[in-house]
PyMOL Python script that loads the backbone (N, CA, C, O; Angstrom):
from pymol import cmd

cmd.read_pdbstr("""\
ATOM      1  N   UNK A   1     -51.862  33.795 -52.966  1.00  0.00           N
ATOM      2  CA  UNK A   1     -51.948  35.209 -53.253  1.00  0.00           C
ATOM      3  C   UNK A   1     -51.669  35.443 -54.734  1.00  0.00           C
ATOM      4  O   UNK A   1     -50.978  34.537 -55.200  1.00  0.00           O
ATOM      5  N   UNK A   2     -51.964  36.281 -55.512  1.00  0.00           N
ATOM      6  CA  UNK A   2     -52.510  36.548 -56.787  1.00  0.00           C
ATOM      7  C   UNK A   2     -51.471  36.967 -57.078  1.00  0.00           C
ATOM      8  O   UNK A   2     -51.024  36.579 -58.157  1.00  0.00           O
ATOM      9  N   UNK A   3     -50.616  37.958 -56.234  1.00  0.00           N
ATOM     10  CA  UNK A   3     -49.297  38.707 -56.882  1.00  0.00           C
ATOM     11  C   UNK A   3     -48.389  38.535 -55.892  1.00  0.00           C
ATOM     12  O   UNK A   3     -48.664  39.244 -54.924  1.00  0.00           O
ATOM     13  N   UNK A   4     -47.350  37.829 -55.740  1.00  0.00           N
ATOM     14  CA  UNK A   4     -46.173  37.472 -55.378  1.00  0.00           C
ATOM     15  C   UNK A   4     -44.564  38.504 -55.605  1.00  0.00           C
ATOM     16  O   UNK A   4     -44.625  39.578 -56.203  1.00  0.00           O
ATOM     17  N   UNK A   5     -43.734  38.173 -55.252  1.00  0.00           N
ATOM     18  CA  UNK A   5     -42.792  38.544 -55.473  1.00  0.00           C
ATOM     19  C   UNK A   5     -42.194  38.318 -56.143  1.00  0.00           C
ATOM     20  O   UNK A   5     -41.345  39.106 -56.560  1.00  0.00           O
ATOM     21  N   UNK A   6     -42.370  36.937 -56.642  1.00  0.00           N
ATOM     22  CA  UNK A   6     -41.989  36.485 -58.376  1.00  0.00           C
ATOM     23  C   UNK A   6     -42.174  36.795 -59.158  1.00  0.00           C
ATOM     24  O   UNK A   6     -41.428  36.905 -60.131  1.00  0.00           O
ATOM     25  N   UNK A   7     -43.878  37.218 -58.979  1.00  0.00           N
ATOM     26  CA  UNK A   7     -45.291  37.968 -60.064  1.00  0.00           C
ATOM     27  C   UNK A   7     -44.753  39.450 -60.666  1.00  0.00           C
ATOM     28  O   UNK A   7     -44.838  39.867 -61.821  1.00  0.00           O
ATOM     29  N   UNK A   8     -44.202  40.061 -59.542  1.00  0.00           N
ATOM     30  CA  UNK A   8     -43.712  41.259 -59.849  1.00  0.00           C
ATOM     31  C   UNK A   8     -42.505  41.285 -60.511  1.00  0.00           C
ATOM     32  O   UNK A   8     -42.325  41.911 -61.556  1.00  0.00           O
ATOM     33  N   UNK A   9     -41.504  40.498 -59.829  1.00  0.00           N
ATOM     34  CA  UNK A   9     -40.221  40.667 -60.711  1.00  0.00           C
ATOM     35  C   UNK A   9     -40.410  40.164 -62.773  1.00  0.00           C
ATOM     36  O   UNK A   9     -39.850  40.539 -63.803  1.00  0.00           O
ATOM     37  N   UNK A  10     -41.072  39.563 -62.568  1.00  0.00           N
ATOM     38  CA  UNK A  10     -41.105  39.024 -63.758  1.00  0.00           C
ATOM     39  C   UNK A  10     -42.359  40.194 -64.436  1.00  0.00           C
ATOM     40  O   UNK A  10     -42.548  39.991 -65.636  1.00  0.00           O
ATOM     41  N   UNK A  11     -42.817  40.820 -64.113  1.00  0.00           N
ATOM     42  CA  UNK A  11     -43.875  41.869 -65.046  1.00  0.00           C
ATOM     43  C   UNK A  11     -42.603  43.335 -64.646  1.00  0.00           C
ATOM     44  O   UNK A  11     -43.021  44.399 -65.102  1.00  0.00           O
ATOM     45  N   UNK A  12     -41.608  43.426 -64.111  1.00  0.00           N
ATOM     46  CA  UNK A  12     -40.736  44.096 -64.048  1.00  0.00           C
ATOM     47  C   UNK A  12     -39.595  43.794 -65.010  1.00  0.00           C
ATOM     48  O   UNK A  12     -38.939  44.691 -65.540  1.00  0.00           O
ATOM     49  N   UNK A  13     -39.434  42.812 -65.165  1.00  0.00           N
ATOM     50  CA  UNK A  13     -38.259  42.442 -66.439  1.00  0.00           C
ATOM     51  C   UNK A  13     -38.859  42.389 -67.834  1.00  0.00           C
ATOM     52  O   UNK A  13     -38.053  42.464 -68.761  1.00  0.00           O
ATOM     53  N   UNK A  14     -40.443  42.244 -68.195  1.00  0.00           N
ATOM     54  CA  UNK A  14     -41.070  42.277 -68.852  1.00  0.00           C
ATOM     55  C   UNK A  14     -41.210  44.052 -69.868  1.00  0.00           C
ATOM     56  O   UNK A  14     -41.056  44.619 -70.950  1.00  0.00           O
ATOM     57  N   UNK A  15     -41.527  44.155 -68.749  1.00  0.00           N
ATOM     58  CA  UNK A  15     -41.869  46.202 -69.422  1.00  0.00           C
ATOM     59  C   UNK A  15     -41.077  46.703 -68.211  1.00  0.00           C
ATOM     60  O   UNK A  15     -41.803  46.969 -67.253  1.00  0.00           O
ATOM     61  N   UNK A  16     -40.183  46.837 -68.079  1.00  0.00           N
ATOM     62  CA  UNK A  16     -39.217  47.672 -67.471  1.00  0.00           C
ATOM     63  C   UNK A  16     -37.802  47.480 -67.872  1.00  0.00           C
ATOM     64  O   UNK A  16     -37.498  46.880 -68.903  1.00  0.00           O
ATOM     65  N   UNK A  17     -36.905  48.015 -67.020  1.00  0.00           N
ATOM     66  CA  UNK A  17     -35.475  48.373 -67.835  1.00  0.00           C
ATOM     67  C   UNK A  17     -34.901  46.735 -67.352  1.00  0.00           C
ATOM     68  O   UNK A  17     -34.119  46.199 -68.137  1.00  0.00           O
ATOM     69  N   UNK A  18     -35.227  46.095 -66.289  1.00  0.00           N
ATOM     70  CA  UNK A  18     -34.454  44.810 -65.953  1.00  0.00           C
ATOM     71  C   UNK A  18     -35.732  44.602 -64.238  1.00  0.00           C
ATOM     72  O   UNK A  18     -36.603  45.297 -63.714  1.00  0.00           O
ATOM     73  N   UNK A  19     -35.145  43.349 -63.989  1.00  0.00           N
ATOM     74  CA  UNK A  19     -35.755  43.012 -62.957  1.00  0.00           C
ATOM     75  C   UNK A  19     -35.783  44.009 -61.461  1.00  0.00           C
ATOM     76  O   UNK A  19     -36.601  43.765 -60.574  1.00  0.00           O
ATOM     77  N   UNK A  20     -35.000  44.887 -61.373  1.00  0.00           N
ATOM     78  CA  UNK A  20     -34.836  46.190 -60.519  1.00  0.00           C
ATOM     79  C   UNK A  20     -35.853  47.310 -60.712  1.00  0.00           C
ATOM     80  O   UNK A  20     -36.778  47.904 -60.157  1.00  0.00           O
ATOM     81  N   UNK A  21     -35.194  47.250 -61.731  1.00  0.00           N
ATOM     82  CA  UNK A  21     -36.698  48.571 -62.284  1.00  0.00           C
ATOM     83  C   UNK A  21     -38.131  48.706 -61.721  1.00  0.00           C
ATOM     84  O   UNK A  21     -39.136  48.384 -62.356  1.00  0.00           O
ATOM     85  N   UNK A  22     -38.130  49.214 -60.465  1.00  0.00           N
ATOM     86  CA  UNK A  22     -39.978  49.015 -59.850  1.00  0.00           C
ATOM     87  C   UNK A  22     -39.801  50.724 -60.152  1.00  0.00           C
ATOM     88  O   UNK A  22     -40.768  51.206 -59.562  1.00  0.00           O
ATOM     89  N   UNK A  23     -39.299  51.460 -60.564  1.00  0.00           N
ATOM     90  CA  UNK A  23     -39.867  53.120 -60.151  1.00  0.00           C
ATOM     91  C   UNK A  23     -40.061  53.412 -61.630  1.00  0.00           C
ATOM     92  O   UNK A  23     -40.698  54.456 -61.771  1.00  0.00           O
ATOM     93  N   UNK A  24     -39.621  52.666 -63.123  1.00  0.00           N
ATOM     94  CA  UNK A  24     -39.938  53.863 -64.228  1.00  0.00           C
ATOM     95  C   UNK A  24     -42.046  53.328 -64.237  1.00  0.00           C
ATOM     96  O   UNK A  24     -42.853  52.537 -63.748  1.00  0.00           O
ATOM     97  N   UNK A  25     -41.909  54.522 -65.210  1.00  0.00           N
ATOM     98  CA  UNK A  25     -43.667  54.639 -65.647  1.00  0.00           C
ATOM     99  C   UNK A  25     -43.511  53.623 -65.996  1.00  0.00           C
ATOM    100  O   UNK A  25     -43.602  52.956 -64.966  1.00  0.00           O
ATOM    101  N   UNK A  26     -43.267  52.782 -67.027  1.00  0.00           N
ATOM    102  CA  UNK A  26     -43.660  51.845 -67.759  1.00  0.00           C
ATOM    103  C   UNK A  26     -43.938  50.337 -67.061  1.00  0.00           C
ATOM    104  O   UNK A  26     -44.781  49.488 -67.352  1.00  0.00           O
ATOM    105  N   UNK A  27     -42.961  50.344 -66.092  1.00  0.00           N
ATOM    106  CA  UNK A  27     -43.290  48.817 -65.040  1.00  0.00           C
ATOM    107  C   UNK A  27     -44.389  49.430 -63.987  1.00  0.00           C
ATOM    108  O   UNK A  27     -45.210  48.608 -63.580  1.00  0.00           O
ATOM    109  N   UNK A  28     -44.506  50.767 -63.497  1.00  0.00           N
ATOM    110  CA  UNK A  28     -46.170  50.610 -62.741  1.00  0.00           C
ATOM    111  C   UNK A  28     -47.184  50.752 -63.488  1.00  0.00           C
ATOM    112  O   UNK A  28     -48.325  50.652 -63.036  1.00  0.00           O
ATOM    113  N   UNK A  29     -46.916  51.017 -64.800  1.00  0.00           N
ATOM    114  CA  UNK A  29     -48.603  50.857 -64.970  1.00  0.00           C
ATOM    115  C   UNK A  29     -48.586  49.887 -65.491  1.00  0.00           C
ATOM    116  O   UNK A  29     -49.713  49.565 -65.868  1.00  0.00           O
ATOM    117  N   UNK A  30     -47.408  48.811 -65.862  1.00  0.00           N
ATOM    118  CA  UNK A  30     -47.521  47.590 -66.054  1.00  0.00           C
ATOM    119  C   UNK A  30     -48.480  46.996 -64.718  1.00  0.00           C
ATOM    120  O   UNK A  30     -49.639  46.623 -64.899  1.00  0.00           O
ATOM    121  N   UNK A  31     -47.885  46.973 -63.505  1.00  0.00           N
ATOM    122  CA  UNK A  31     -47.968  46.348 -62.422  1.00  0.00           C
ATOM    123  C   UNK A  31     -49.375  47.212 -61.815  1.00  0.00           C
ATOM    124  O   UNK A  31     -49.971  46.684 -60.876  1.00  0.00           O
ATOM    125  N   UNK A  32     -49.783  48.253 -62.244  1.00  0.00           N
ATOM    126  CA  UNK A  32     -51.083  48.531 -62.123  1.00  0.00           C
ATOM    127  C   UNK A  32     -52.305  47.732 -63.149  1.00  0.00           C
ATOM    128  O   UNK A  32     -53.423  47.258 -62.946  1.00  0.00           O
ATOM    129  N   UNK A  33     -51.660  47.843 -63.993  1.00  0.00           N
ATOM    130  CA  UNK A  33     -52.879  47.093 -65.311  1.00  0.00           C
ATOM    131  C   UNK A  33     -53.198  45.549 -64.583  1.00  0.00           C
ATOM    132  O   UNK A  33     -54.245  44.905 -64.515  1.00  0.00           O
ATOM    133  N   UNK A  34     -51.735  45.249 -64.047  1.00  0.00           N
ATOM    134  CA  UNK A  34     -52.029  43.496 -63.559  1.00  0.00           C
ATOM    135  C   UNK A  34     -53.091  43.470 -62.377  1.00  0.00           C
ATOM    136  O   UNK A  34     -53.883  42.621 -61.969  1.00  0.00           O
ATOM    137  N   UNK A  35     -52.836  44.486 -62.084  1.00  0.00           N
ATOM    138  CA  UNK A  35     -53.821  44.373 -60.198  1.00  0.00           C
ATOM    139  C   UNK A  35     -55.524  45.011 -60.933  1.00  0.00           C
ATOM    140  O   UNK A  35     -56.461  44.214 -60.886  1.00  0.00           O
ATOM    141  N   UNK A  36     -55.732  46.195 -61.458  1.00  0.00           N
ATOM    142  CA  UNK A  36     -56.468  46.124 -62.311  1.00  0.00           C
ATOM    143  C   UNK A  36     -57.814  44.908 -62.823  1.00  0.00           C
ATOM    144  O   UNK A  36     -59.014  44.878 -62.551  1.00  0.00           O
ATOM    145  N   UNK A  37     -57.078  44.148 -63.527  1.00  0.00           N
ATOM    146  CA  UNK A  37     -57.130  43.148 -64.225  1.00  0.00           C
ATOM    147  C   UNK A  37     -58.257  42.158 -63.150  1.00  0.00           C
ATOM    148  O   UNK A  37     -59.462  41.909 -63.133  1.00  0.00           O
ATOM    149  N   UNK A  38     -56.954  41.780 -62.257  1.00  0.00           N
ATOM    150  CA  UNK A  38     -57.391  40.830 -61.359  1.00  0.00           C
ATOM    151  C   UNK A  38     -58.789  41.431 -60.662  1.00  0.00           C
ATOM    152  O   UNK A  38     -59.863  40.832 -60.611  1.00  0.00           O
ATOM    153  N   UNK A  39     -58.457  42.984 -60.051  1.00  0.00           N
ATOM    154  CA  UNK A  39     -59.781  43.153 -59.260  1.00  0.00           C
ATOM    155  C   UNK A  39     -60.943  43.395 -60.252  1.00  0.00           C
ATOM    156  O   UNK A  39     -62.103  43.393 -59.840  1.00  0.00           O
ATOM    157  N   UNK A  40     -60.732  43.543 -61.177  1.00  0.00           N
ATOM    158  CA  UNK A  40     -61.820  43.412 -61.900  1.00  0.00           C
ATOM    159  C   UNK A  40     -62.453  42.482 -62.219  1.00  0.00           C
ATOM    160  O   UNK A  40     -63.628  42.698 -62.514  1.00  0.00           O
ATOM    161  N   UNK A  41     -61.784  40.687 -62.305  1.00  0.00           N
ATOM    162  CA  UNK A  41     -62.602  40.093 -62.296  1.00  0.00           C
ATOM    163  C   UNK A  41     -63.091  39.572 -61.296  1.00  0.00           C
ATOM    164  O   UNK A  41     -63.948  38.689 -61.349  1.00  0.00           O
ATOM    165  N   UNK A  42     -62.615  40.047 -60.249  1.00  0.00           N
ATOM    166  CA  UNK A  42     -62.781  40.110 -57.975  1.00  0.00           C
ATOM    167  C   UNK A  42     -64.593  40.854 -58.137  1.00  0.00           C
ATOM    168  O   UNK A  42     -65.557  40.285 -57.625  1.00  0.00           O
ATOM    169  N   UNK A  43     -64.719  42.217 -58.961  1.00  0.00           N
ATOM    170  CA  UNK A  43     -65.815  42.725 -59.268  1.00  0.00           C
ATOM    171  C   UNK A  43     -66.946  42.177 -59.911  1.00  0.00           C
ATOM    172  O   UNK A  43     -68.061  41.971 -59.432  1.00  0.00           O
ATOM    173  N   UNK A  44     -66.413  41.907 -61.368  1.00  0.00           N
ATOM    174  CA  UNK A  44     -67.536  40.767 -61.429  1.00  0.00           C
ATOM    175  C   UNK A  44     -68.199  39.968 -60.460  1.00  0.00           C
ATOM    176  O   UNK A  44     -69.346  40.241 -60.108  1.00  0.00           O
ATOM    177  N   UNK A  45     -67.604  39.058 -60.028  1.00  0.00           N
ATOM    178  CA  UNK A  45     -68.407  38.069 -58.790  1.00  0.00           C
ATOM    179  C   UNK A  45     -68.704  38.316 -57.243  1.00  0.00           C
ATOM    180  O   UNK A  45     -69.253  37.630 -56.380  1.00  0.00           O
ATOM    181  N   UNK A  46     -68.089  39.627 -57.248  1.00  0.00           N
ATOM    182  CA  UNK A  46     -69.091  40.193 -56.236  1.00  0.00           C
ATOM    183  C   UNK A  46     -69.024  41.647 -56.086  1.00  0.00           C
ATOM    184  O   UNK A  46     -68.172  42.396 -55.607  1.00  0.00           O
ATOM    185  N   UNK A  47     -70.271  41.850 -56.681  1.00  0.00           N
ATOM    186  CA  UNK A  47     -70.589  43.084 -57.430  1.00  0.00           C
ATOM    187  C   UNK A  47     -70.970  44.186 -55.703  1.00  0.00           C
ATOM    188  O   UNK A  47     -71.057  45.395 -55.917  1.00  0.00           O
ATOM    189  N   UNK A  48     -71.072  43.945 -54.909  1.00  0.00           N
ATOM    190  CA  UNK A  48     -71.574  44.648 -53.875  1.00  0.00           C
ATOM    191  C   UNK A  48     -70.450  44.760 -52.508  1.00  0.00           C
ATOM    192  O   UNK A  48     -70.750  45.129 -51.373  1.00  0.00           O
ATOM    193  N   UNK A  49     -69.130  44.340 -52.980  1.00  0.00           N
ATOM    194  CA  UNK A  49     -68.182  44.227 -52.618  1.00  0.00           C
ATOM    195  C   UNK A  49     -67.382  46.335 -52.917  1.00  0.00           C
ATOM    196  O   UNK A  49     -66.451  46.454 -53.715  1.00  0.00           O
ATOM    197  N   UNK A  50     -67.927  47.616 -52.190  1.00  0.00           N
ATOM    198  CA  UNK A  50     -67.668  48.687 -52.462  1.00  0.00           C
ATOM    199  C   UNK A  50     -66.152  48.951 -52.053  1.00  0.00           C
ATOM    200  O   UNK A  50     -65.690  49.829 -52.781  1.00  0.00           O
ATOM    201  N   UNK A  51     -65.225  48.478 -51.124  1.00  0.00           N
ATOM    202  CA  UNK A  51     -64.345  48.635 -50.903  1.00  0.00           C
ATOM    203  C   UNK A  51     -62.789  48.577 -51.816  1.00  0.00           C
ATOM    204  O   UNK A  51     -61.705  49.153 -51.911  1.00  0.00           O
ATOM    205  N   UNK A  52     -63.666  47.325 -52.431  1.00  0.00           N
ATOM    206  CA  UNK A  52     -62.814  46.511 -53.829  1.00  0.00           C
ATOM    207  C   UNK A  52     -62.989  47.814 -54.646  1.00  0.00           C
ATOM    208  O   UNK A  52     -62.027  48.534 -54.910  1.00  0.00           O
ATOM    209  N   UNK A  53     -64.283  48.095 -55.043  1.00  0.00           N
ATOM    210  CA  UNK A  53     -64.806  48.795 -56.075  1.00  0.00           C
ATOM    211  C   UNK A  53     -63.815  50.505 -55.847  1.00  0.00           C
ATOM    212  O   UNK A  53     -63.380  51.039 -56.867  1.00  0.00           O
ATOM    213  N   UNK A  54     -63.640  51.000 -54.828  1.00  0.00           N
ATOM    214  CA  UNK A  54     -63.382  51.682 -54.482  1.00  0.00           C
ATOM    215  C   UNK A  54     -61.625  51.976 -54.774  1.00  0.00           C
ATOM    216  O   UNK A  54     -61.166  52.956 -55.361  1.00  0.00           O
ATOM    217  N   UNK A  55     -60.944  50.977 -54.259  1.00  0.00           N
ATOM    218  CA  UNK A  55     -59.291  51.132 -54.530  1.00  0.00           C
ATOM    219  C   UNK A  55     -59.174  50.399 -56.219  1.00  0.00           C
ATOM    220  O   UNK A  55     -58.179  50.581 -56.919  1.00  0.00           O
ATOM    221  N   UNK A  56     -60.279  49.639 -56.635  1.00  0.00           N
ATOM    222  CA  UNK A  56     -60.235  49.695 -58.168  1.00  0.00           C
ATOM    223  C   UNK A  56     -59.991  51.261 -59.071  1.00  0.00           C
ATOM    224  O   UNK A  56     -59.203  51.488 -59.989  1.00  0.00           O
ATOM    225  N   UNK A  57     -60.986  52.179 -58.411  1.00  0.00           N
ATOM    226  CA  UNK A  57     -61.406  53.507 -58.932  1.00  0.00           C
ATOM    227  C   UNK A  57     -59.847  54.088 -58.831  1.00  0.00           C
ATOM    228  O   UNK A  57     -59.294  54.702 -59.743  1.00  0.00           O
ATOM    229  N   UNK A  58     -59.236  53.765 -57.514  1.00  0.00           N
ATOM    230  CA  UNK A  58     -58.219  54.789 -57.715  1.00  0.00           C
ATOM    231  C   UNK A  58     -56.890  54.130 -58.118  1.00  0.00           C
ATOM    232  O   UNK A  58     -55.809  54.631 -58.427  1.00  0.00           O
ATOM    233  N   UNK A  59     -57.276  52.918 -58.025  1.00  0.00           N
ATOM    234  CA  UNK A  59     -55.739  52.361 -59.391  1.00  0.00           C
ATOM    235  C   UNK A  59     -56.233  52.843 -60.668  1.00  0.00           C
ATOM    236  O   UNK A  59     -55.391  53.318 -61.430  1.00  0.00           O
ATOM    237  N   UNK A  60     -57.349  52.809 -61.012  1.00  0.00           N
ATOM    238  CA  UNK A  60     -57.613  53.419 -62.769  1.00  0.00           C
ATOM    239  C   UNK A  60     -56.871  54.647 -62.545  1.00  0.00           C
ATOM    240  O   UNK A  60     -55.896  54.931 -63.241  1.00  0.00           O
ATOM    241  N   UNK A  61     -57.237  55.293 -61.723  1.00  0.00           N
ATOM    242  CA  UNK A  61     -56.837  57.135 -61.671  1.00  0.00           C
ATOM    243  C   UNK A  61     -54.981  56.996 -61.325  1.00  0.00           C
ATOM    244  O   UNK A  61     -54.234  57.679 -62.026  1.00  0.00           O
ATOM    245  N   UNK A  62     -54.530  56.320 -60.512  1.00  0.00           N
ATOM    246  CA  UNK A  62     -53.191  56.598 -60.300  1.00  0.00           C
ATOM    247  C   UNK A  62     -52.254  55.742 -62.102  1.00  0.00           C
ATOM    248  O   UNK A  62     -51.363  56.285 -62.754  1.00  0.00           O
ATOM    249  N   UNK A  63     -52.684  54.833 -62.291  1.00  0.00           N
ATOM    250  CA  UNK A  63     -52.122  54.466 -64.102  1.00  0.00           C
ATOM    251  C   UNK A  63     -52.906  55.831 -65.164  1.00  0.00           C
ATOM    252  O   UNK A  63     -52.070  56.477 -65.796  1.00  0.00           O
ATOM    253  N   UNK A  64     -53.703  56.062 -65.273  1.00  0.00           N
ATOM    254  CA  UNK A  64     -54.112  57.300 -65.804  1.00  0.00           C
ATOM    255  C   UNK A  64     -53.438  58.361 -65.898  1.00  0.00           C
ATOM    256  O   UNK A  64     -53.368  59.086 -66.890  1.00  0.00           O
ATOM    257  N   UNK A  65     -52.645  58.573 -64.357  1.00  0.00           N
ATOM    258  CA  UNK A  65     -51.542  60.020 -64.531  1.00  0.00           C
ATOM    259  C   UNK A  65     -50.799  59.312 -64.821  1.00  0.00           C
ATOM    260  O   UNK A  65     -50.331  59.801 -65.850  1.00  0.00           O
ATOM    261  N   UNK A  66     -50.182  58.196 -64.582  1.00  0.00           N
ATOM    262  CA  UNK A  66     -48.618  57.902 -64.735  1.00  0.00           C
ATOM    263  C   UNK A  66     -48.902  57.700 -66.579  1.00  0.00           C
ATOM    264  O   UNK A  66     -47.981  58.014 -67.333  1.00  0.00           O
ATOM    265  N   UNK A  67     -49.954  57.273 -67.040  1.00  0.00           N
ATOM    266  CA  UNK A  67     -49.880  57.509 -68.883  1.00  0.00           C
ATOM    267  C   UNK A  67     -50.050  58.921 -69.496  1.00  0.00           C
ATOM    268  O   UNK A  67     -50.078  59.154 -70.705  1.00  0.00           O
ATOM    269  N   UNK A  68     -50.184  60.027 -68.285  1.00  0.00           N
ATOM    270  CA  UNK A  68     -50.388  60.915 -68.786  1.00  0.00           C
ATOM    271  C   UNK A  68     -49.019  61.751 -68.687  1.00  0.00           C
ATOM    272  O   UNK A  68     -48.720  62.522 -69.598  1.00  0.00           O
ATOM    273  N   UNK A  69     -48.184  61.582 -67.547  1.00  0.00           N
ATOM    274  CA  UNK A  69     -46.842  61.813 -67.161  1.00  0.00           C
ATOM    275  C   UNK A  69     -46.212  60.992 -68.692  1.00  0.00           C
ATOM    276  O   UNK A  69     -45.113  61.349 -69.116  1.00  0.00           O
ATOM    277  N   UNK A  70     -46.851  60.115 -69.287  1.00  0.00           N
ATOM    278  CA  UNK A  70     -45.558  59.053 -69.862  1.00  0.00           C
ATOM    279  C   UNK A  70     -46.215  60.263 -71.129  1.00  0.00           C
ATOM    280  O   UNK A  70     -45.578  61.204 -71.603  1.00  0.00           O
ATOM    281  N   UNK A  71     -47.204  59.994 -71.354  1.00  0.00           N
ATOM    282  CA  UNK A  71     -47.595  60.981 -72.979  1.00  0.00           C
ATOM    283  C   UNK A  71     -46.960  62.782 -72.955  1.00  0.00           C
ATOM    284  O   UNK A  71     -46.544  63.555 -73.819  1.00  0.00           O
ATOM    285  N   UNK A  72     -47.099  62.827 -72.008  1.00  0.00           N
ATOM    286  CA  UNK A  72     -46.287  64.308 -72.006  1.00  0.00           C
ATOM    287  C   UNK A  72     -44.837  63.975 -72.289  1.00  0.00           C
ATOM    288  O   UNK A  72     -44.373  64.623 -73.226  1.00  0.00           O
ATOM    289  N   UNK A  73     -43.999  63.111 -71.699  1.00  0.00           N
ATOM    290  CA  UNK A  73     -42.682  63.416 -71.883  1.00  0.00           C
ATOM    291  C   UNK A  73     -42.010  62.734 -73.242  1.00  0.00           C
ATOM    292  O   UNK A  73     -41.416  63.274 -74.175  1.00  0.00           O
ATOM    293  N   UNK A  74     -42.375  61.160 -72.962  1.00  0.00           N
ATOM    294  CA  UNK A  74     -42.030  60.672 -74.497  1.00  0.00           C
ATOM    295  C   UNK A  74     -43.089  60.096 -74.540  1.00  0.00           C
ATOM    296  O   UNK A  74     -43.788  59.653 -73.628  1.00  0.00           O
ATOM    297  N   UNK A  75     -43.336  60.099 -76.555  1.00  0.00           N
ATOM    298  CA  UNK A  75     -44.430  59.664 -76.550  1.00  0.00           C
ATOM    299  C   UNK A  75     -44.531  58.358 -77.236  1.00  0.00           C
ATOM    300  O   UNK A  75     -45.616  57.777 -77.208  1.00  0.00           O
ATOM    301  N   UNK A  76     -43.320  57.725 -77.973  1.00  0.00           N
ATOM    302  CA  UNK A  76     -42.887  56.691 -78.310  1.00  0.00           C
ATOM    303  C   UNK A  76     -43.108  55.782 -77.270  1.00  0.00           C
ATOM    304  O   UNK A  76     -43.776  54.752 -77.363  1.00  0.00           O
ATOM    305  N   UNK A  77     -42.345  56.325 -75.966  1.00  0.00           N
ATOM    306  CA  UNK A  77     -42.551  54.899 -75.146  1.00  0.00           C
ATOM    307  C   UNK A  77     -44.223  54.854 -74.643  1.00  0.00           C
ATOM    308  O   UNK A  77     -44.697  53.746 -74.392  1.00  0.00           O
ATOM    309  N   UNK A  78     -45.044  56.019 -74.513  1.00  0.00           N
ATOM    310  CA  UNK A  78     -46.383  55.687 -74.208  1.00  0.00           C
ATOM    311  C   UNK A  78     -47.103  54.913 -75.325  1.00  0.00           C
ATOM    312  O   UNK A  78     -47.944  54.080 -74.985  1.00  0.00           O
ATOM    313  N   UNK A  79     -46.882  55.088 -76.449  1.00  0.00           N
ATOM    314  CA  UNK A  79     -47.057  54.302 -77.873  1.00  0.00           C
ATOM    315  C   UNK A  79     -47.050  52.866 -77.336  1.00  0.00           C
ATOM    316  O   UNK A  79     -47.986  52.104 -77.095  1.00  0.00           O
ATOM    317  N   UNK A  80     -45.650  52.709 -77.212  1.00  0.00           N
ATOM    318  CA  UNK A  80     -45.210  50.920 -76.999  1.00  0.00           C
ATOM    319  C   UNK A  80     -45.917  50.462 -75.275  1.00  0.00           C
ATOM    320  O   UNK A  80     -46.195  49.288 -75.034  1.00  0.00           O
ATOM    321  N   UNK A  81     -46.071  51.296 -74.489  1.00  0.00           N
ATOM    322  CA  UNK A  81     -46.548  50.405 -73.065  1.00  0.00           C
ATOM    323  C   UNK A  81     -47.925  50.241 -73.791  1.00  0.00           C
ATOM    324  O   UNK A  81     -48.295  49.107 -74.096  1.00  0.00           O
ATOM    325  N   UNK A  82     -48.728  51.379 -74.091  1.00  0.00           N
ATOM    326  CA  UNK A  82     -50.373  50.847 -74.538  1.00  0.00           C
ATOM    327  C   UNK A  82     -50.589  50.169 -75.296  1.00  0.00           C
ATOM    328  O   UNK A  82     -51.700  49.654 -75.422  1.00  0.00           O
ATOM    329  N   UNK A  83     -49.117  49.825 -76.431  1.00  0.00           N
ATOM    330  CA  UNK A  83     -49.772  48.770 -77.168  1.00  0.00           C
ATOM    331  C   UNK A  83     -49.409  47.406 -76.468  1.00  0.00           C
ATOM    332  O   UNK A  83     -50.052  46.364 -76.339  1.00  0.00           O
ATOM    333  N   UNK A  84     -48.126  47.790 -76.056  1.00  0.00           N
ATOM    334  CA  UNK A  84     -47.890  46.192 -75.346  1.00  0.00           C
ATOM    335  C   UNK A  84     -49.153  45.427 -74.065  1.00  0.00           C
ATOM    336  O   UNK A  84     -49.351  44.227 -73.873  1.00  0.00           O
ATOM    337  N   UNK A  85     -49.693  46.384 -73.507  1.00  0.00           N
ATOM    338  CA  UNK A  85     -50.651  45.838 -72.657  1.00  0.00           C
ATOM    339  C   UNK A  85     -52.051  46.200 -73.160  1.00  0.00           C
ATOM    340  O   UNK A  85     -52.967  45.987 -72.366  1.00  0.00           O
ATOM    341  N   UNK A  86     -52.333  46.673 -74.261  1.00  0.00           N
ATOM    342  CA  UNK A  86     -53.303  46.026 -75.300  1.00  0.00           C
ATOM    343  C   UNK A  86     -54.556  47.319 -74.728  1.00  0.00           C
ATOM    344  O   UNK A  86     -55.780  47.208 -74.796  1.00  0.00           O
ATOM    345  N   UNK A  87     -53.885  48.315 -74.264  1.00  0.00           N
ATOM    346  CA  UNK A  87     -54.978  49.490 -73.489  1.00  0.00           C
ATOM    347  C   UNK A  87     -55.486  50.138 -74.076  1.00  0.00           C
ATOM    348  O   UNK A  87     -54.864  50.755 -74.941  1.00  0.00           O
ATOM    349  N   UNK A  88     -56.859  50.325 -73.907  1.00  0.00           N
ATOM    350  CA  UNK A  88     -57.621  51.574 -74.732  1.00  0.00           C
ATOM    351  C   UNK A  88     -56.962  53.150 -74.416  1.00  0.00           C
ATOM    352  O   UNK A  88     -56.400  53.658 -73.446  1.00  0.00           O
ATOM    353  N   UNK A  89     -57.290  53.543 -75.564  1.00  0.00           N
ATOM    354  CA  UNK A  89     -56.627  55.052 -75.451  1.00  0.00           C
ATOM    355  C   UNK A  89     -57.447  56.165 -75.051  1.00  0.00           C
ATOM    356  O   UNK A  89     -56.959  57.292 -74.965  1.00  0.00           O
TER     357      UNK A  89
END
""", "prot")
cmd.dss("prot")
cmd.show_as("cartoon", "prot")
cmd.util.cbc("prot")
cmd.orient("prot")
């Protein structure tokens, strides 16, 4: 399996406050960008696969508010998550 419980703790100690941290913005759209990532290249190789395509659409949309929740309140830390995970703006 692609994302583990290891997978997470460690993209949680990464961009979050410590390995606990699963609820601030900054570790889910970490942990969204990672799933992201993966189904996207799940898309590539099978392009007729709509279901994939489908909960792809709405992880873009659920990291989308949570950067839009993060740009409204501070905008320093939305600064540092998009640059740290290298995201278009």
């Amino acid at each position: 399996m692609y994302l583990n419980s290891a997978k997470k703790v460690e993209i949680f100690e990464k961009y979050g406050q410590g390995a606990t941290d699963t609820g601030s913005a900054e570790s889910q759209i970490a942990l969204f960008s990672f799933r992201i990532k993966n189904l996207t290249e799940h898309m590539k190789q099978n392009r007729k696969d709509h279901s994939t395509e489908r909960s792809l659409t709405g992880l873009v949309g659920k990291r989308r508010a949570l950067l839009n929740y993060l740009k409204k309140r501070d905008i320093e830390r939305y600064r540092a998550i998009v640059k740290a995970l290298g995201l278009r703006k």
